[in-house]
Each structure stands twice: as C-alpha cells, then as structure tokens.
C-alpha positions, 0 to 999 in steps of 0.5 A, spaced: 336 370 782 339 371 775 341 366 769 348 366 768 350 369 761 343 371 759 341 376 754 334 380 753 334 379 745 328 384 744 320 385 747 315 385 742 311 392 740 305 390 745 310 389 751 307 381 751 313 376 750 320 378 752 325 374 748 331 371 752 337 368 750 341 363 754 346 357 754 343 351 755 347 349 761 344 356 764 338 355 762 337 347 765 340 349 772 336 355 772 330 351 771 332 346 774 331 340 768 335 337 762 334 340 755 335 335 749 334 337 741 329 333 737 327 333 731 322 330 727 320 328 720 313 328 716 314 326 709 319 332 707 317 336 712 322 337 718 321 340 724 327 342 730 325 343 738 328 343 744 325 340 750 326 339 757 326 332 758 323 333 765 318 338 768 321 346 769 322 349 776 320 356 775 323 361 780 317 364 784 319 371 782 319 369 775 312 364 776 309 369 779 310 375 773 309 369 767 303 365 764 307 362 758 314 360 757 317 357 750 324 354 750 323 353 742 324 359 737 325 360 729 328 354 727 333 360 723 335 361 731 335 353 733 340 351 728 345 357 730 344 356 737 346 348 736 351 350 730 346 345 725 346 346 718 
C-alpha cells in the first residue's frame, strides 16, 4: 500500500529515520485517523504540533518494519506545510 503524493525527503547518515512528506489528507487515510494543528504558548515561548486526534492505524507491512513514527518536524517545515507565518 503506497501513500498518495508522498515523498521521501532524505534518510539520515545511520540509515535510522527516514523523513517523509505528505499532504495531510494522504496522510489521514493512509493512517486511518484525523490530523489537527495546535499550538501551545508558555510565557513567549510557542511551540507548533500536528497531532492525530485519534489512534493510527498502521499498514502491517509498515508496522512490521518501524519501532518510531513522529508526524511532527522542524517548526521552519510545519509553518510552510500550513502556510504560517
């Protein structure tokens, strides 16, 4: 099974994290969950996430070969994935 619109961003050196870029949308079927963008504010200090309002469903040929998956990245990458100043 293969994500609509997905692209490999870059594996880093140890061969351990694969980065991959989606839209939301592709990301919240191929999951089977919601996504939703929050952010919280401590004092001056923000800080941006997407998170899945429900659990992930993850294929079993992807469950079988990962031990970690994060949906969030670089607050430089969020803020251009959701056109944020």
């Amino acid at each position: 099974m293969q994500m609509d619109g997905a692209e490999i961003g870059g594996i880093d050196s140890n061969g351990d994290f694969i980065t991959v870029t989606a839209p939301a949308s592709s990301i919240e079927s191929y999951l089977s969950t919601s996504l939703s963008y929050r952010v919280s504010k401590r004092g001056i200090v923000e800080k941006k996430a997407i998170r899945a309002d429900k659990d992930l469903v993850l294929p079993a040929d992807v469950a079988e070969r990962i031990t970690f998956l994060s949906l969030n990245s670089r607050k430089s990458l969020i803020d251009r994935l959701i056109n944020i100043d």
